[in-house]
Backbone as JSON, one array per atom type, in Angstrom:
{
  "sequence": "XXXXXXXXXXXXXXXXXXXXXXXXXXXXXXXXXXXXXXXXXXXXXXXXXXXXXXXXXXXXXXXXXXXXXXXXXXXXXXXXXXXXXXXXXXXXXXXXXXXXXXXXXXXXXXXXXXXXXXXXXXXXXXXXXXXXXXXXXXXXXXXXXXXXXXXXXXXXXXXXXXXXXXXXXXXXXXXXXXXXXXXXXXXXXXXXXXXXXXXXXXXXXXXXXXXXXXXXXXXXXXXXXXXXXXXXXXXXXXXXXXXXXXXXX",
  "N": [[143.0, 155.54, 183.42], [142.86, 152.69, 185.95], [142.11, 149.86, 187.56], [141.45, 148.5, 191.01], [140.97, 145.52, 192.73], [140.56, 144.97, 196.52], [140.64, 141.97, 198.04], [139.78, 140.58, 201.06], [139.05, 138.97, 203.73], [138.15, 140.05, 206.75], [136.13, 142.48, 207.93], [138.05, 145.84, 208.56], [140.35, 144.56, 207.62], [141.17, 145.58, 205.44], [142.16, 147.86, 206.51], [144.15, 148.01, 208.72], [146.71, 148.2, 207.75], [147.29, 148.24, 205.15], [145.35, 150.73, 204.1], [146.41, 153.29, 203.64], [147.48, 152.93, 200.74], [145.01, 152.41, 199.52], [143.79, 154.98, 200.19], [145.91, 156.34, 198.58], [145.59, 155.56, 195.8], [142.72, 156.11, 195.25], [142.52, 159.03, 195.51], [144.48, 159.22, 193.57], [142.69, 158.84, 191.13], [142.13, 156.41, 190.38], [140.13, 153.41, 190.03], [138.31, 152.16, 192.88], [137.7, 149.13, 194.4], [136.27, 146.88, 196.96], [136.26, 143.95, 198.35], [134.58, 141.62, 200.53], [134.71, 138.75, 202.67], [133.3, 137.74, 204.77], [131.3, 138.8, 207.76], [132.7, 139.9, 210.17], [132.32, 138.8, 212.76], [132.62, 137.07, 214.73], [134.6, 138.22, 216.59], [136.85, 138.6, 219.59], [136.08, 141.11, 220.53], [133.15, 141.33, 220.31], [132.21, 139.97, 223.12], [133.3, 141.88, 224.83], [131.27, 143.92, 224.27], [128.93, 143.28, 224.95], [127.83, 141.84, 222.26], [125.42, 140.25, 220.76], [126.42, 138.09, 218.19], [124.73, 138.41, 215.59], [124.13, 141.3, 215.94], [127.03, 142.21, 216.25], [127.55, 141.32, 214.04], [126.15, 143.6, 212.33], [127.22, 145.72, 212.99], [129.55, 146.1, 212.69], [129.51, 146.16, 209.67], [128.29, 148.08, 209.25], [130.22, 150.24, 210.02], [132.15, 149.65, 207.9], [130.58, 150.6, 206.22], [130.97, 153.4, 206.56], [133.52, 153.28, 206.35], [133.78, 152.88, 203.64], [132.76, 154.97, 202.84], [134.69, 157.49, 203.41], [136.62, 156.36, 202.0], [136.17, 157.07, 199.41], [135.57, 154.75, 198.1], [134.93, 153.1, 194.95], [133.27, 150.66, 195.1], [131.59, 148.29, 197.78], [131.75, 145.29, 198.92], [130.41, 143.18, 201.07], [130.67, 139.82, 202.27], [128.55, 136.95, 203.85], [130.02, 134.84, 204.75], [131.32, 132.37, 207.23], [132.49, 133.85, 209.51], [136.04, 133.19, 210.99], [135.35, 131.14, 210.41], [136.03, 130.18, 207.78], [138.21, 127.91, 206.44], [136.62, 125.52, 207.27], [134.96, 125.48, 204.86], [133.89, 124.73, 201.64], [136.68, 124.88, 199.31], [136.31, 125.35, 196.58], [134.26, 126.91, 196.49], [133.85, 129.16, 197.67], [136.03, 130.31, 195.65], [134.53, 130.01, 193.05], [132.91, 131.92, 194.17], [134.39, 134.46, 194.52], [135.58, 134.63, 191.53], [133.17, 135.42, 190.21], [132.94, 138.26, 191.04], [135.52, 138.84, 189.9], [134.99, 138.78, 187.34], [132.77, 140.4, 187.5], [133.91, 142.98, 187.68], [136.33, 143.12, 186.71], [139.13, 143.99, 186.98], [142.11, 145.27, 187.18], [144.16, 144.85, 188.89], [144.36, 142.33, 191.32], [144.42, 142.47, 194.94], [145.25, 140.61, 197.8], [145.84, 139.17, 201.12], [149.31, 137.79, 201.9], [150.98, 134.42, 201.66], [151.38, 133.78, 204.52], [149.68, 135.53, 205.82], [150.01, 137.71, 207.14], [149.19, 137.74, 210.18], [148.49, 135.34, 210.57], [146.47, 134.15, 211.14], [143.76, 131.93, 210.53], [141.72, 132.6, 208.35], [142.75, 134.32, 207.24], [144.94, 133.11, 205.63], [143.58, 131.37, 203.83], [141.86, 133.18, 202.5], [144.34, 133.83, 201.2], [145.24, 131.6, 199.27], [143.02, 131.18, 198.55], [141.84, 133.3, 196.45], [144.35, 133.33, 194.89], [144.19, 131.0, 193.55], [142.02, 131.17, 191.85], [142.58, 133.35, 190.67], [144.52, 132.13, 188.71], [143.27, 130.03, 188.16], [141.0, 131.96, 185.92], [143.5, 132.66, 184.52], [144.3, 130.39, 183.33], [141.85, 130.17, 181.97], [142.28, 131.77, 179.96], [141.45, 134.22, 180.49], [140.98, 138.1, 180.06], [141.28, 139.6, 182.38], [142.47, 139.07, 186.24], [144.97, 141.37, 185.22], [147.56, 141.32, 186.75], [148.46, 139.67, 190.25], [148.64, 140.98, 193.41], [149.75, 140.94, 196.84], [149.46, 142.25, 199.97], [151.73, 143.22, 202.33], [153.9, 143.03, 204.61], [157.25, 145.19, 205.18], [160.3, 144.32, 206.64], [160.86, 145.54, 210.04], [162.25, 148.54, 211.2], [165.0, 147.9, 214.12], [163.79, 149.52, 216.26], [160.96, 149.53, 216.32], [157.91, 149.09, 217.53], [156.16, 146.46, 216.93], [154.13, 144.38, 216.6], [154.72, 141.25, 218.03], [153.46, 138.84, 217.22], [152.97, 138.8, 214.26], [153.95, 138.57, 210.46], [156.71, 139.66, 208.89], [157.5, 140.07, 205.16], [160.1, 138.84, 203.13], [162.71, 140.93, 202.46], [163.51, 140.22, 199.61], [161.33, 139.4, 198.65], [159.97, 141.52, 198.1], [158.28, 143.63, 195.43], [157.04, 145.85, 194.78], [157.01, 148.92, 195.99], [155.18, 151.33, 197.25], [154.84, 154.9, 197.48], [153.62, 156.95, 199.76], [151.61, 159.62, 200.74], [151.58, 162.38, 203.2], [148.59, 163.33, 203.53], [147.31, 161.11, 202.29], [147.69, 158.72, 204.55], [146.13, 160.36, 206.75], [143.98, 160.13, 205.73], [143.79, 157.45, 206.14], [143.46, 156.63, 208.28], [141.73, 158.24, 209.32], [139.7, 156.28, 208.07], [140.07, 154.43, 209.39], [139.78, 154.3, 211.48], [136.78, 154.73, 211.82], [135.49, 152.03, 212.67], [134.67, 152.14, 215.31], [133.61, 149.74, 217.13], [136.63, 148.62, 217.76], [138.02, 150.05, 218.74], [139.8, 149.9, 221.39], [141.76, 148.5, 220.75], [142.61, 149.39, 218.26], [144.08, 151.34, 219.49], [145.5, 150.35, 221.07], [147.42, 148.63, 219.18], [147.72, 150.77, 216.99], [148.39, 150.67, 214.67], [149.01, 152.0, 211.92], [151.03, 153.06, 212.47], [154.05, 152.24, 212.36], [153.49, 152.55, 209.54], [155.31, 154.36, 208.01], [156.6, 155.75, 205.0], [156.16, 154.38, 202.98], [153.91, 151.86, 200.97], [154.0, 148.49, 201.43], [153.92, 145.39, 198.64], [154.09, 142.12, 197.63], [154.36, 140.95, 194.38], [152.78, 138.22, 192.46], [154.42, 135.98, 190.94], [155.68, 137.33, 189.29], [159.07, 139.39, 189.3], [160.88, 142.26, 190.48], [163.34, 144.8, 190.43], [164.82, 147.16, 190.61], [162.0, 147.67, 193.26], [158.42, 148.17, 191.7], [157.29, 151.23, 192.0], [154.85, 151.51, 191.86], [151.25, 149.68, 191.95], [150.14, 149.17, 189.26], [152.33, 149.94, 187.59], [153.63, 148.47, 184.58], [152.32, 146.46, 184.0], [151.43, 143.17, 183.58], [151.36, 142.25, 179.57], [148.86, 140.28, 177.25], [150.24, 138.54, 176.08], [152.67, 138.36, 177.91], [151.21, 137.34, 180.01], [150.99, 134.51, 179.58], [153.53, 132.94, 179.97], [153.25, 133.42, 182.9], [152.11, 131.3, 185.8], [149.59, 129.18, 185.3], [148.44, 129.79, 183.36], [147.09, 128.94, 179.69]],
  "CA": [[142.83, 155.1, 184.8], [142.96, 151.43, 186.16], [140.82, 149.18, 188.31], [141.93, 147.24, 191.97], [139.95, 144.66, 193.44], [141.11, 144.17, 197.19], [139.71, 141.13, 198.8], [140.18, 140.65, 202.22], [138.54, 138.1, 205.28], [137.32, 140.77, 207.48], [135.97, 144.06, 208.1], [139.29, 146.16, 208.96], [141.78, 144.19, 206.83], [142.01, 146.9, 204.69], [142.42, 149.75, 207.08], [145.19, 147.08, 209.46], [147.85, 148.26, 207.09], [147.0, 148.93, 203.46], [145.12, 151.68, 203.82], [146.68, 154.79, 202.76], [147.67, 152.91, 199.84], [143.56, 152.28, 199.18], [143.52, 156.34, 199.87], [146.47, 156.88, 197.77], [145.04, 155.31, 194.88], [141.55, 156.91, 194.87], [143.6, 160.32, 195.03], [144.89, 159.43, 192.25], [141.38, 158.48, 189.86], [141.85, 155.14, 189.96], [138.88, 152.69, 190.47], [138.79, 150.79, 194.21], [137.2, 148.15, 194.51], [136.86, 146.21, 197.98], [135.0, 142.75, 198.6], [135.33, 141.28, 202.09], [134.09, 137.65, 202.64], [132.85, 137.87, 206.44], [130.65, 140.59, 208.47], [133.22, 139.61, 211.52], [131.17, 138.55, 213.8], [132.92, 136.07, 215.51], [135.38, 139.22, 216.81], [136.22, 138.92, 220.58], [135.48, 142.33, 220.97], [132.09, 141.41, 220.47], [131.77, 139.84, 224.33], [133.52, 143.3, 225.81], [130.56, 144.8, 224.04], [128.54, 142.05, 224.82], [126.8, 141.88, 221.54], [124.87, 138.7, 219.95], [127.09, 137.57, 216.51], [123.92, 139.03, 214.32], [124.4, 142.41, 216.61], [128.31, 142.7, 215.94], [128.11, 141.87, 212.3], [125.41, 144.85, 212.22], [127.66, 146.88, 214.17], [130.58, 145.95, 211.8], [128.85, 146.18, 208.41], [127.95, 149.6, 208.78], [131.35, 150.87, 210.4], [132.19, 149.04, 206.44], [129.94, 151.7, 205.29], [131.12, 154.29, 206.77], [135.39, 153.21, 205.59], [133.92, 153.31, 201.85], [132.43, 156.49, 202.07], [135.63, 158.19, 203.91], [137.61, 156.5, 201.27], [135.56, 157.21, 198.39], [135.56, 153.35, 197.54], [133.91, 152.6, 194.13], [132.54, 149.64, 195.42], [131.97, 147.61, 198.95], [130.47, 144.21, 198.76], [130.48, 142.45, 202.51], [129.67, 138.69, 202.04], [128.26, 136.37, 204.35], [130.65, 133.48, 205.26], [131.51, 132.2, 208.97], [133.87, 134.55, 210.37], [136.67, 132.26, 211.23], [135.38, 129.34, 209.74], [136.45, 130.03, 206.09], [138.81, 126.64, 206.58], [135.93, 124.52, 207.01], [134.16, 125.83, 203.63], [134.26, 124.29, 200.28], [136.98, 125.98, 198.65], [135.73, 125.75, 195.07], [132.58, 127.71, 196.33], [134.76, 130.25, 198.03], [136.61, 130.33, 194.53], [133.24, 130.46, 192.15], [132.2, 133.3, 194.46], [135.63, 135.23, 194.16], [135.74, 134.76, 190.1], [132.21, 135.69, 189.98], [133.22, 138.95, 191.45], [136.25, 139.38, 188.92], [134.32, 139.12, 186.37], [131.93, 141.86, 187.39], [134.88, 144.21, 188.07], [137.03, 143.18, 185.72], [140.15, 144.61, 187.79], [143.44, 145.23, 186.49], [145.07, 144.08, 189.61], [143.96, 141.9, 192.48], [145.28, 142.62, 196.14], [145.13, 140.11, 199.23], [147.11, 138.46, 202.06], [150.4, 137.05, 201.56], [150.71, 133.03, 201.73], [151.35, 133.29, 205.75], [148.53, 136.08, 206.07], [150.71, 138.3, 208.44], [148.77, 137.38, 211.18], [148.82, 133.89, 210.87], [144.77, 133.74, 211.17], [143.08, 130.71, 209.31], [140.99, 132.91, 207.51], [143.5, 134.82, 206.13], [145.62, 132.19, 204.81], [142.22, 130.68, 203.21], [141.34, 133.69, 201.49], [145.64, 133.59, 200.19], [144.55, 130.62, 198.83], [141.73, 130.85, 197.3], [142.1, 133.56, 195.55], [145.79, 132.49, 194.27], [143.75, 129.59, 192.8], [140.8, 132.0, 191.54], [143.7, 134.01, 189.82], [145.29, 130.76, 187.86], [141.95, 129.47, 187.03], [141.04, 132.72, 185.65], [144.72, 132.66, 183.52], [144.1, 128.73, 182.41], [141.37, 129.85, 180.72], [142.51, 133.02, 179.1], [140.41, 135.39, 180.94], [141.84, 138.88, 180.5], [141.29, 140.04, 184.08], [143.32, 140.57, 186.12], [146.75, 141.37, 184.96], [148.47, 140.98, 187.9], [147.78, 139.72, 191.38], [149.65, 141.37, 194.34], [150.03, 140.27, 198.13], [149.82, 143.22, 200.88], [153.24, 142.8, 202.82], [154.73, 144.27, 205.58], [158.48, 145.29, 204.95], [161.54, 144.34, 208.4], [160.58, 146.71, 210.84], [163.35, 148.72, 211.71], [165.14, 147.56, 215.49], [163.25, 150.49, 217.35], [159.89, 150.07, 215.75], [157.15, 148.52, 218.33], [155.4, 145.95, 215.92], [153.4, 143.12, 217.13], [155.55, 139.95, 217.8], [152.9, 137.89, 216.17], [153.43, 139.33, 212.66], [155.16, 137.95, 209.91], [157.08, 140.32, 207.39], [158.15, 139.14, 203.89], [161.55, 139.05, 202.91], [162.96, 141.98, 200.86], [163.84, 139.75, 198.29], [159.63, 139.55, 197.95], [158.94, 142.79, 198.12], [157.94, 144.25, 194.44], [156.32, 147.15, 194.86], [156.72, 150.0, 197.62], [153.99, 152.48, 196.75], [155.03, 156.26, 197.89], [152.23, 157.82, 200.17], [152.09, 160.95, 201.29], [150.69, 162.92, 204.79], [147.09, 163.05, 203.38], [147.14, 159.27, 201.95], [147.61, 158.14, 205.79], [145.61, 160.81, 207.47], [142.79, 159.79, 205.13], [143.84, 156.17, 206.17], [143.46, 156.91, 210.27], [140.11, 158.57, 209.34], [139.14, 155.38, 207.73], [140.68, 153.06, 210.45], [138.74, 154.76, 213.36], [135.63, 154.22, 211.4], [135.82, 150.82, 213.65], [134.32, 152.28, 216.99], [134.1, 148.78, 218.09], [137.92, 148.13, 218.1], [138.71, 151.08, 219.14], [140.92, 149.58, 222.17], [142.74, 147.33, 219.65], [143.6, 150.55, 217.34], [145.08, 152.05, 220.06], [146.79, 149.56, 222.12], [148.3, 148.24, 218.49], [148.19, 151.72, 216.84], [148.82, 149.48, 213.32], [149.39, 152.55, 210.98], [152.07, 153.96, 212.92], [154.96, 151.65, 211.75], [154.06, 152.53, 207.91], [156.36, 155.03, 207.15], [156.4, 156.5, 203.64], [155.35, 153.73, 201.98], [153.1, 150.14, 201.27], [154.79, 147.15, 200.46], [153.42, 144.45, 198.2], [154.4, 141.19, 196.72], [153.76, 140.2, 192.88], [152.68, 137.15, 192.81], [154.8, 135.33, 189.73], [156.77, 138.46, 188.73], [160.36, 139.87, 190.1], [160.73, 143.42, 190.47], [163.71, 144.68, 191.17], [164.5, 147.39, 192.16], [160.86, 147.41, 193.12], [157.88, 149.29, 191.59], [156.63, 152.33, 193.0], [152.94, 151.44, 191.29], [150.77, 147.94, 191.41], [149.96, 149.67, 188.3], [154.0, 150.15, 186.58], [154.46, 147.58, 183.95], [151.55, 145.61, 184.15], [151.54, 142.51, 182.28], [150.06, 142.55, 178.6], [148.31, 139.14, 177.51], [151.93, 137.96, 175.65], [153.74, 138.52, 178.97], [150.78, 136.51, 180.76], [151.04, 133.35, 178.67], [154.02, 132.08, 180.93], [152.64, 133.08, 184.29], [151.24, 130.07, 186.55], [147.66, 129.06, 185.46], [148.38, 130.52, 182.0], [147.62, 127.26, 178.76]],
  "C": [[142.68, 153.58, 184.84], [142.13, 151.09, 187.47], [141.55, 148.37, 189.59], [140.99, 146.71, 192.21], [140.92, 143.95, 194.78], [139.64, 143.5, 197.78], [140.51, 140.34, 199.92], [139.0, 139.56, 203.06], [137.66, 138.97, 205.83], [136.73, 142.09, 207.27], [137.56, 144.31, 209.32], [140.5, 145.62, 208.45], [142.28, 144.88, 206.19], [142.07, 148.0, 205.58], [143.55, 149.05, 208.2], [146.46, 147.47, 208.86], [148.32, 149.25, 205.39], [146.31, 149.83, 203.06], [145.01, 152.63, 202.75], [147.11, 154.41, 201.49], [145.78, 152.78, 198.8], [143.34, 153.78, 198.55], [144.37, 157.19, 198.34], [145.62, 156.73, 196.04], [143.58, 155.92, 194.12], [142.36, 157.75, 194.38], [143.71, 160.15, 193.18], [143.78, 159.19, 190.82], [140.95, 157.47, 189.73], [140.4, 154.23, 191.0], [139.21, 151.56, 191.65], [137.62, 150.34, 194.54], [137.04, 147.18, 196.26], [135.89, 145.01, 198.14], [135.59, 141.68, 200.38], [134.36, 139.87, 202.97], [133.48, 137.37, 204.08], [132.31, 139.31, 206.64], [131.75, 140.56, 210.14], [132.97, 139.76, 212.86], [131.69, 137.97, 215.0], [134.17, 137.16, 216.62], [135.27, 139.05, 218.37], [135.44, 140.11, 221.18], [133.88, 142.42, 221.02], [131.56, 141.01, 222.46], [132.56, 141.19, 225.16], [132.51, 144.17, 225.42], [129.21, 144.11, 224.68], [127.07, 141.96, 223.56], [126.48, 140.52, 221.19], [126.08, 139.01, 218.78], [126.28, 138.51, 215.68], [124.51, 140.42, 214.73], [126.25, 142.8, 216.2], [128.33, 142.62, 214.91], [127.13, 143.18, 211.79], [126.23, 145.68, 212.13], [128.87, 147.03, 212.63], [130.62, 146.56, 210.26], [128.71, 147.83, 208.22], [129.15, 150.9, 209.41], [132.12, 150.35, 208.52], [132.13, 150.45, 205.7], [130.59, 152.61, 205.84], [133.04, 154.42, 206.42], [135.26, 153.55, 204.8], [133.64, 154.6, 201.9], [133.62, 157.35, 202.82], [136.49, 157.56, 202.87], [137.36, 156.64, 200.16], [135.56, 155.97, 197.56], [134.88, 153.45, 196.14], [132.94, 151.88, 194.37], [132.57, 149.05, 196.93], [131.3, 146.47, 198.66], [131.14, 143.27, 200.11], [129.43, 140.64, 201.99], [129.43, 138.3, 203.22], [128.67, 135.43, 205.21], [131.0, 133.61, 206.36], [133.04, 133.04, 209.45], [134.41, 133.66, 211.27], [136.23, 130.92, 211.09], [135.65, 129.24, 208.12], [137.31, 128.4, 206.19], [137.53, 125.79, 206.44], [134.48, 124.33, 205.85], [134.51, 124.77, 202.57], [135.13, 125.01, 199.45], [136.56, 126.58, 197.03], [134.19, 126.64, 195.27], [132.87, 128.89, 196.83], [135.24, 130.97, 196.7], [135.92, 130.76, 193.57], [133.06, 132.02, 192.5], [133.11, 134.73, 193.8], [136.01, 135.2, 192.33], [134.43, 135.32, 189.5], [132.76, 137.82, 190.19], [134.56, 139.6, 190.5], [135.83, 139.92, 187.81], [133.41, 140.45, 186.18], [132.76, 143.04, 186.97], [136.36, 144.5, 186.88], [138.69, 144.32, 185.96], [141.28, 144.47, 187.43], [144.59, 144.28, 187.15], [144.31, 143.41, 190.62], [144.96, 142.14, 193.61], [144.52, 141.44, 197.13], [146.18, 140.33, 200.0], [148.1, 137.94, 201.52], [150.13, 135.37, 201.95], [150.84, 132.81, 203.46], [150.61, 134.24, 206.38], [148.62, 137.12, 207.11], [150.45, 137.84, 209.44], [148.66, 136.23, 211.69], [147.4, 133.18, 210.71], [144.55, 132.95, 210.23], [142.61, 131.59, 208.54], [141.86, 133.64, 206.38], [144.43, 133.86, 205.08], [144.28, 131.01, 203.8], [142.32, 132.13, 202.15], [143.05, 134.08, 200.57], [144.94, 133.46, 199.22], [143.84, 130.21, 197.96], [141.78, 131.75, 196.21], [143.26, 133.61, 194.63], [144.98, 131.8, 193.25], [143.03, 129.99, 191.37], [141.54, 132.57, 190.29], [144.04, 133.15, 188.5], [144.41, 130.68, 187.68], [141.68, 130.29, 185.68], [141.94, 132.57, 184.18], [144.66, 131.42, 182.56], [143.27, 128.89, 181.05], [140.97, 131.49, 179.47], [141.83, 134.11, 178.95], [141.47, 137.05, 180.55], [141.97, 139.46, 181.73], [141.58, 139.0, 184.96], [144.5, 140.14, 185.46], [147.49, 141.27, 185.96], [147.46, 140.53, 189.26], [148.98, 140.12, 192.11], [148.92, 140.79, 196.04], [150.46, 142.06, 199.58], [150.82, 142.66, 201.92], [153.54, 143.89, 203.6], [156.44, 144.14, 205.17], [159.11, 144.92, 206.26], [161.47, 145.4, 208.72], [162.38, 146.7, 211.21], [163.73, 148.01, 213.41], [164.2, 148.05, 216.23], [161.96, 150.23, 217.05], [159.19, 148.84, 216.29], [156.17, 147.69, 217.44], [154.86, 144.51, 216.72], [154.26, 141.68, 217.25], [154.76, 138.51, 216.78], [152.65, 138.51, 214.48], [153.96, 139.49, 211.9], [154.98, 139.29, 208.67], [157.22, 139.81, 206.25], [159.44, 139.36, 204.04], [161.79, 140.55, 202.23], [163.26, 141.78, 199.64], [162.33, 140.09, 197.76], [159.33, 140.07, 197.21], [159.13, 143.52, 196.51], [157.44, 145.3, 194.18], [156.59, 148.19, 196.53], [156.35, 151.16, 196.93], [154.45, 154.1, 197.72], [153.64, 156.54, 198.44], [152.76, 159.22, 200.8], [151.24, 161.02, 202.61], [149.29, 162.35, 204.49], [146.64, 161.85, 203.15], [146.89, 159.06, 203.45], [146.95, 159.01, 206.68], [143.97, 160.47, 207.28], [142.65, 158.33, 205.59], [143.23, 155.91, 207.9], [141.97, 157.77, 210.04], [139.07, 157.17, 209.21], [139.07, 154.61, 209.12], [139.88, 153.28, 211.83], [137.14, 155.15, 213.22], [134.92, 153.66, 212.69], [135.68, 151.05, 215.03], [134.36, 150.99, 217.56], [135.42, 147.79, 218.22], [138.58, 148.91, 217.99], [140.15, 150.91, 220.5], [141.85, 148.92, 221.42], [143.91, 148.15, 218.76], [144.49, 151.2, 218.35], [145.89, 151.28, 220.86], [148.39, 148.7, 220.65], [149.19, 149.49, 217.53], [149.26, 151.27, 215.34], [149.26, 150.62, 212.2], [150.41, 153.45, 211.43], [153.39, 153.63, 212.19], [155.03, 151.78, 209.77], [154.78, 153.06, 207.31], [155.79, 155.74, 206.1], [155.79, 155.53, 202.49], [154.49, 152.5, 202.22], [153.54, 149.52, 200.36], [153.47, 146.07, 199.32], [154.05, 143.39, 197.39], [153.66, 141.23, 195.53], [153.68, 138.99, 192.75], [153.2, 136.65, 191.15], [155.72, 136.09, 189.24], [157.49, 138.76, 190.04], [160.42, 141.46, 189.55], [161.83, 143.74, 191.37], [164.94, 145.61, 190.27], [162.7, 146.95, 191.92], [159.81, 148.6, 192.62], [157.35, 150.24, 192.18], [154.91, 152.49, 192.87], [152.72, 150.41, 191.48], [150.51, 148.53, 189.89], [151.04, 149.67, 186.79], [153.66, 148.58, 185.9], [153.57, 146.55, 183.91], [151.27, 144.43, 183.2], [150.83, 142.51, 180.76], [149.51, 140.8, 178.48], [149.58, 138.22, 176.93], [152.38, 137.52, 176.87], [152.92, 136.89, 180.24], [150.15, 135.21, 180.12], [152.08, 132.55, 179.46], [154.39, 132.65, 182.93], [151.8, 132.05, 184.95], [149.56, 130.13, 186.15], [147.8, 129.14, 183.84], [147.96, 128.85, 181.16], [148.93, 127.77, 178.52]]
}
């Protein structure tokens, strides 16, 4: 069995898309990991509720708890930092935190955002970023964890398929991985996702796990895959292979 570590911006980044691949993966034995640098506080949905900031990251935190234990998470660890102010952080303390956190977990693969963060949100393109960096540091100095880092990716929605205009796909050249899920993967994923009582109008007016289809994309960040794998798992580099990946001496 093998180890992920996704790390994500908010509460709900992982249930926005990547999900059923979270579910798939338990399913299957493997160890999930999730760390999520904000209690997302700053959320408008907090003034349609009208909660204080402390009051929505409460609210948030324990809708958290209640994703891991519907997805049988290994781990949850919710940090602290300014929901939507990651940009005006230090990134090397962002970076410390996020290698601190490898180290514990010692994760085969890392998952984030892609470099334009689908959404476009500062925070997401921060936590790219940082952990990109986190990754390469990591490789410079001949850490073995992780062996790969991957990039959650949406695939070109078909013509017919109602997808948010603000939401950037990758290319298909990118795309390295498309993970097979099945019914239960994404029914387990829509259990998770509606956790999130307070963005409950959001799930349904966007209704984000409808467009997934059969599978979840992901970029490799440094490796070509191609066709692409059906595992983050297939083929994973050994420490030979990751000697001329970025960061590597």
């Amino acid at each position: 069995m093998a180890s992920l570590l996704y790390i994500f911006p908010h509460p709900d980044d992982e249930c926005f898309g990547p999900v059923p691949a979270l579910a798939r993966q338990r399913r299957a034995g493997h160890e999930v990991h999730l760390l999520t640098l904000t209690r997302g506080e700053a959320t408008s949905q907090r003034e349609r509720l009208g909660y204080s900031k402390d009051e929505m990251a409460a609210a948030r935190y324990q809708e958290m708890q209640d994703v891991a234990a519907t997805l049988d998470l290994n781990s949850l660890t919710v940090l602290e930092y300014p929901d939507g102010g990651l940009a005006e952080l230090n990134p090397l303390v962002l970076e410390d935190e996020i290698v601190s956190y490898i180290h514990t977990y010692e994760p085969d693969v890392v998952v984030t955002y892609p470099v334009h963060g689908i959404s476009g949100h500062p925070d997401h393109l921060v936590a790219h970023a940082v952990v990109k960096r986190a990754v390469c540091a990591l490789r410079r100095d001949g850490a073995a964890a992780p062996r790969r880092l991957a990039f959650y990716a949406l695939s070109p929605a078909p013509d017919d398929t109602d997808r948010p205009a603000h939401l950037s796909h990758s290319p298909p050249a990118l795309i390295d991985c498309q993970l097979p899920i099945r019914d239960e993967d994404l029914e387990t994923g829509r259990e998770a996702l509606h956790c999130y009582e307070t963005y409950r109008p959001v799930i349904e007016e966007h209704r984000p796990l409808d467009t997934i289809g059969d599978h979840v994309s992901f970029e490799v960040f440094a490796e070509r895959h191609d066709p692409p794998l059906s595992s983050l798992l297939d083929r994973l580099p050994t420490l030979d292979d990751k000697k001329g990946l970025p960061g590597a001496p």
